[in-house]
C-alpha positions in Angstrom: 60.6 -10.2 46.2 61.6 -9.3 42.7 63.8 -5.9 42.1 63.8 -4.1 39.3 67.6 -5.0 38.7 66.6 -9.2 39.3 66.2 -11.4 36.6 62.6 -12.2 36.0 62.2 -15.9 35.3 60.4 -17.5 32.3 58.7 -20.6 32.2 58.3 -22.0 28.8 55.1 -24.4 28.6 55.7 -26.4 25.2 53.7 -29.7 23.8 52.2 -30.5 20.8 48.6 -29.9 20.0 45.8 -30.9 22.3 48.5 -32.6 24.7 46.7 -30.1 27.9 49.0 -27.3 28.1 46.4 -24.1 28.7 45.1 -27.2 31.3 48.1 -26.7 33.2 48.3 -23.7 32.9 45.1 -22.8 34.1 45.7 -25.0 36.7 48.8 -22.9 38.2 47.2 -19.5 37.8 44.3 -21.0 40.1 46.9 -22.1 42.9 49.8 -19.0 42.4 50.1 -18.9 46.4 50.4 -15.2 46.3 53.2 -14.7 43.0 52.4 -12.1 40.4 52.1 -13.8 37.5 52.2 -12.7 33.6 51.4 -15.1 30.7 52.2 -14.9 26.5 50.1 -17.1 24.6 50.7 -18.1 20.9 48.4 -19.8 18.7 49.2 -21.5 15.3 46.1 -19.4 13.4 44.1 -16.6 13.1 42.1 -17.1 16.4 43.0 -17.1 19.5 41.3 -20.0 21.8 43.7 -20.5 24.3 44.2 -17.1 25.6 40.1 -16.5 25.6 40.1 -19.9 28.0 42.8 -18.7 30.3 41.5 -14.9 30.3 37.9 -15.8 31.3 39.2 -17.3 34.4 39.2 -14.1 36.1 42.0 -15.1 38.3 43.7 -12.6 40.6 47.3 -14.0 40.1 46.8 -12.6 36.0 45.1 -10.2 35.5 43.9 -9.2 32.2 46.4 -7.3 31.6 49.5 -9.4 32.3 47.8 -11.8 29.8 49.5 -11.0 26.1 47.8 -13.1 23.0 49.7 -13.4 19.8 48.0 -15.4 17.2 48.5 -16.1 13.3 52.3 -16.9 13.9 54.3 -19.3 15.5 56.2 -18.0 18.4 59.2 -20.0 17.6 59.6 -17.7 14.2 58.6 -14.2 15.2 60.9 -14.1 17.8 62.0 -10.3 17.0 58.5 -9.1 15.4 56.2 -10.2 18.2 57.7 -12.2 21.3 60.4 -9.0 22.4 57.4 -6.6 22.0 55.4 -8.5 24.5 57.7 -9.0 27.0 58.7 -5.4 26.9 55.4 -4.8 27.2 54.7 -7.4 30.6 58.2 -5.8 31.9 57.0 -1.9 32.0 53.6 -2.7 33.9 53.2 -0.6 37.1 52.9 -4.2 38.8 56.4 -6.1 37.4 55.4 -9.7 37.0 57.4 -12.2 39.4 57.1 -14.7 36.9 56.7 -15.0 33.0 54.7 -18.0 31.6 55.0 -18.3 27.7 52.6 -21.1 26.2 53.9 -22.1 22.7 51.6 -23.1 19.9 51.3 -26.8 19.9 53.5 -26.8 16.6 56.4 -24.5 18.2 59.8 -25.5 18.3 60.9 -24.4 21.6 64.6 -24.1 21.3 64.7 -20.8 18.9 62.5 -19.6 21.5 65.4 -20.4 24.2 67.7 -19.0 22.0 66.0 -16.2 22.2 67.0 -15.7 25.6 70.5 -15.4 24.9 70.3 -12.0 22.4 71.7 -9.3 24.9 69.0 -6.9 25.1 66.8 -10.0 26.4 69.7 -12.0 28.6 69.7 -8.6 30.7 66.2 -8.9 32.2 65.2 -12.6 31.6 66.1 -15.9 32.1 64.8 -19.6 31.2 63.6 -21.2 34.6 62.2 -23.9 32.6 61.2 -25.4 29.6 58.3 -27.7 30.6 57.0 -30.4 27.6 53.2 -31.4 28.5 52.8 -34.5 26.4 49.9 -36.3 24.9 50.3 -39.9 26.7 47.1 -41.8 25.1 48.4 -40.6 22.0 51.7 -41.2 22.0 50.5 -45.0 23.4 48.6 -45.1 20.0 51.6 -44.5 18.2 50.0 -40.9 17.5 53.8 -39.7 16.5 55.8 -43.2 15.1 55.5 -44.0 11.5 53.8 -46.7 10.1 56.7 -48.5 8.3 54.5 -50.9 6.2 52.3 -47.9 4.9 55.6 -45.8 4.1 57.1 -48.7 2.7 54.1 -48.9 0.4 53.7 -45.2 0.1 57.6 -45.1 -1.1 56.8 -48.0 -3.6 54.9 -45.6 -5.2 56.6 -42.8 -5.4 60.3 -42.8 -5.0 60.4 -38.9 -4.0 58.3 -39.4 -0.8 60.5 -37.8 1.8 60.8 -40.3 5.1 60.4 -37.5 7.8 57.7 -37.4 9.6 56.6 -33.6 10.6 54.4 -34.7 13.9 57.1 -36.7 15.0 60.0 -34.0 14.4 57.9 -31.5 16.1 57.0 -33.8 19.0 60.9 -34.7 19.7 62.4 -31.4 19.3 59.7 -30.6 22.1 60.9 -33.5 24.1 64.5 -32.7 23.3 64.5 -29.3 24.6 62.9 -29.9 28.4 63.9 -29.7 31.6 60.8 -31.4 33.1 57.9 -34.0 31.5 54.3 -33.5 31.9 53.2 -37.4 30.8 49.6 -36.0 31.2 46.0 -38.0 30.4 47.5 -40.6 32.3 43.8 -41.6 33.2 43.3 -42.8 29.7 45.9 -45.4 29.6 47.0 -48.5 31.8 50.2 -49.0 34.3 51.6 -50.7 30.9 51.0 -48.1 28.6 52.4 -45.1 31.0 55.6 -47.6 31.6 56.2 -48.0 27.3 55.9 -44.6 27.2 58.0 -43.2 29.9 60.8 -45.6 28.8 60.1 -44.2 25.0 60.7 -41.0 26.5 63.6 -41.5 28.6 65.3 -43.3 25.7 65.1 -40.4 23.6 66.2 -37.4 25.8 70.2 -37.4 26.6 70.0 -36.0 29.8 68.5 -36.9 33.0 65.2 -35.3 32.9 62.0 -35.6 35.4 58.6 -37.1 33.8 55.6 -36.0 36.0 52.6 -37.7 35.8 49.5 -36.1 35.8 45.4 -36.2 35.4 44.0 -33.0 33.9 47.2 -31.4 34.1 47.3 -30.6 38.2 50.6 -30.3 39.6 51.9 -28.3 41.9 53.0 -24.7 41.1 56.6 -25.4 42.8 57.4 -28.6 40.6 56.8 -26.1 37.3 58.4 -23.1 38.9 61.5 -22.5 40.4 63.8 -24.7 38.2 66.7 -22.5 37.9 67.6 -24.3 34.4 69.0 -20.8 33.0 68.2 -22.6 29.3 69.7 -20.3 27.3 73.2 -21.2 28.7 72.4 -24.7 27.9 71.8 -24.7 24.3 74.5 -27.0 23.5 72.2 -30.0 25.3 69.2 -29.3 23.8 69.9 -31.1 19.9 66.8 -30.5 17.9 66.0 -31.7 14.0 66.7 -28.2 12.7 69.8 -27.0 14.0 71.7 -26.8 10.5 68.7 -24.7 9.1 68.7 -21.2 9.2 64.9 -20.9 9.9 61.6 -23.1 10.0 58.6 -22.8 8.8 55.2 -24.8 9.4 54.4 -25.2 5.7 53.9 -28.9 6.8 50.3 -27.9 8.6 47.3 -26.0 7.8 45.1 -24.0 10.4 41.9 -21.9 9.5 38.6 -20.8 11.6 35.0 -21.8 10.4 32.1 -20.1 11.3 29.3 -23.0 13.2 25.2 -21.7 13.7 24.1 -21.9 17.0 23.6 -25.7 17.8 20.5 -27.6 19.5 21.8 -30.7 20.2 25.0 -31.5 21.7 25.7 -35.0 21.8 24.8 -34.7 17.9 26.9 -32.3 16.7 30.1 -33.6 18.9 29.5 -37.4 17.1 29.4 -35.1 14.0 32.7 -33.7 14.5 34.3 -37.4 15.9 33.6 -38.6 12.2 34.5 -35.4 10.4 38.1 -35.7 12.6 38.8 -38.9 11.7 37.2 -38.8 7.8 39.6 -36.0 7.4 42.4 -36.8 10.1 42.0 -33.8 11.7 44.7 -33.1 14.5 43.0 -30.5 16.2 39.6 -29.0 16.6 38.8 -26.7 19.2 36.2 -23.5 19.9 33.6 -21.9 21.3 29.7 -23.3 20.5 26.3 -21.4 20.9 24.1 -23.7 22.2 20.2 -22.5 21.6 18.6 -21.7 25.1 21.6 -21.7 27.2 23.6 -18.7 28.4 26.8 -19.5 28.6 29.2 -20.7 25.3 30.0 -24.2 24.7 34.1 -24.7 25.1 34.6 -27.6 22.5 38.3 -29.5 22.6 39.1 -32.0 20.1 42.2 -34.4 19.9 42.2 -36.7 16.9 38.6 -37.9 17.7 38.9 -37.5 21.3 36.3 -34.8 22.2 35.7 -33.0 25.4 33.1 -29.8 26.3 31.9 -28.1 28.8 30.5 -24.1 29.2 32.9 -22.5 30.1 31.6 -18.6 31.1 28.1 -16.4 29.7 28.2 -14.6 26.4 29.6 -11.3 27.1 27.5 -8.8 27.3 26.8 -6.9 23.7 28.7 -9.4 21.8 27.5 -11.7 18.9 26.8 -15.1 20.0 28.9 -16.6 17.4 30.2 -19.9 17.3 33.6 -20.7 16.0 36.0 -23.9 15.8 39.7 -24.0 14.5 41.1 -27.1 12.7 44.2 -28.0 12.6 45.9 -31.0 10.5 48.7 -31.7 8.1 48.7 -29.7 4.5 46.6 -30.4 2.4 43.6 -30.3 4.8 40.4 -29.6 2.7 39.0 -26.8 4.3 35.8 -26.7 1.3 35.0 -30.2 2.5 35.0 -29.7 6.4 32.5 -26.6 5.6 30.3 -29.1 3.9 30.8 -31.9 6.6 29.6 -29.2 8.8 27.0 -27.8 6.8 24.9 -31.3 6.2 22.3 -31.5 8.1 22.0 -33.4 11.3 
């Protein structure tokens, strides 16, 4: 039983977009085996999706709420502006959480967040138990975060002043870099070769001994995510990261905005629809809630490079708009005019 002068332990879930972490997460509210639970979501944009999945579960582990959303802001740089608020917040409920989940955005550096940790007014009532890095493995098998040296060599023909680094693949190491445990989820959607390369890939570019997990739909057992005693924060020194000699970071690499969609009759139509309007536009990320004419329940729509998934997810609630939304994500420079007009030709 946690006591009010115990350290309350924080798992941080980290990954990069679409790689499964509300999944996961879902997936250890569901099976809590009795601990009080509190999660802090952060989205990278103005509209929260993740935190609407995970609070519609109704689950009794997290209640409403211990559930804390923080959207239009990454995590890893509003450390003092929104994460301390919300943990002060989950730490003076009348029911103390046992446990603190944070899911990062899927563009979050997770080490400031560590660092975090070791300010004193935060190192007196927390602790890292864990950072856990959910990864992607179908993409990461299609080379999802590797560069394509002929097309940069070209590219660099070009234009001398093209810079080399490649902002998915900084974002996705410095993830990697900072774990204590691997998720190597989707493992359905590749073969015994493919989960071997990328296991090895992985191994090869951690330097410590870290445990890769894999998993189908992100189910694993509550006790392999919590309970790891890392205490992060005293481990800094181990956890390199591609921005250590800046003094900040920024995500001016990316763009993320929210478009309104009309309710939609035909399904299977309007998800080949976005397929070729993610990979016309090389769209990262596309994910939201649908109104589908005649049904009662919303439409949860989750899109990774063309990779699409749905399912309804709860009913409308009561007295609010049936308004469908998506959020796209992608590199800068995404043309946000365009995708309306992808989206507004008719089908």
């Amino acid at each position: 039983m946690t006591t009010t002068l115990a350290k309350v332990p924080v798992t941080i879930i980290t990954g990069f977009l679409g790689a499964g972490k509300t999944t996961l997460i879902r997936h250890v509210l569901e099976n809590a085996k009795g601990r009080r639970l509190a999660l802090i979501v952060n989205e990278f944009g103005d509209i929260g999706v993740d935190g609407e999945i995970l609070r519609s579960c109704g689950i009794e582990s997290c209640p409403d709420e211990n559930i804390v959303e923080l959207a239009n802001g990454c995590i890893c740089c509003t450390v003092a502006d929104d994460f301390i608020p919300a943990i002060e917040k989950l730490l003076a409920l009348p029911n103390r959480p046992e446990h603190i989940i944070v899911e990062t955005s899927g563009l979050a550096l997770p080490k400031p967040l560590v660092k975090a940790f070791d300010w004193p007014p935060i190192r007196a009532k927390l602790t890292v138990d864990g950072v856990v890095t959910v990864v992607d493995g179908a993409a990461v098998a299609a080379g999802r975060f590797a560069d394509d040296p002929e097309a940069l060599l070209a590219q660099r023909a070009d234009d001398t002043s093209i810079d080399h680094d490649n902002p998915l693949e900084e974002v996705y190491e410095d993830q990697l870099l900072c774990a204590d445990l691997v998720i190597l989820n989707k493992a359905d959607l590749m073969t015994k070769e493919e989960l071997k390369l990328v296991s090895d890939q992985i191994t090869a570019a951690v330097p410590r001994a870290v445990r890769i997990v894999e998993t189908l739909e992100g189910k694993v057992a509550s006790e392999i995510l919590l309970g790891l005693s890392a205490a992060a924060e005293d481990d800094l020194a181990n956890r390199p990261s591609h921005h250590d000699a800046e003094e900040g970071h920024d995500h001016d690499d990316f763009d993320s905005f929210a478009l309104p969609v009309a309710t939609i009759a035909d399904i299977p139509t309007f998800l080949a629809r976005l397929e070729a309007i993610a990979a016309e536009f090389d769209v990262l990320r596309i994910k939201g809630f649908l109104d589908v004419a005649g049904k009662p329940m919303r439409l949860l729509v989750q899109g990774v490079g063309t990779r699409f998934r749905h399912h309804f997810d709860t009913v409308w609630p009561n007295g609010a708009p049936r308004s469908g939304h998506l959020v796209f994500i992608g590199e800068k420079g995404l043309d946000r005019s365009a995708l309306e007009a992808a989206l507004a030709r008719p089908l």
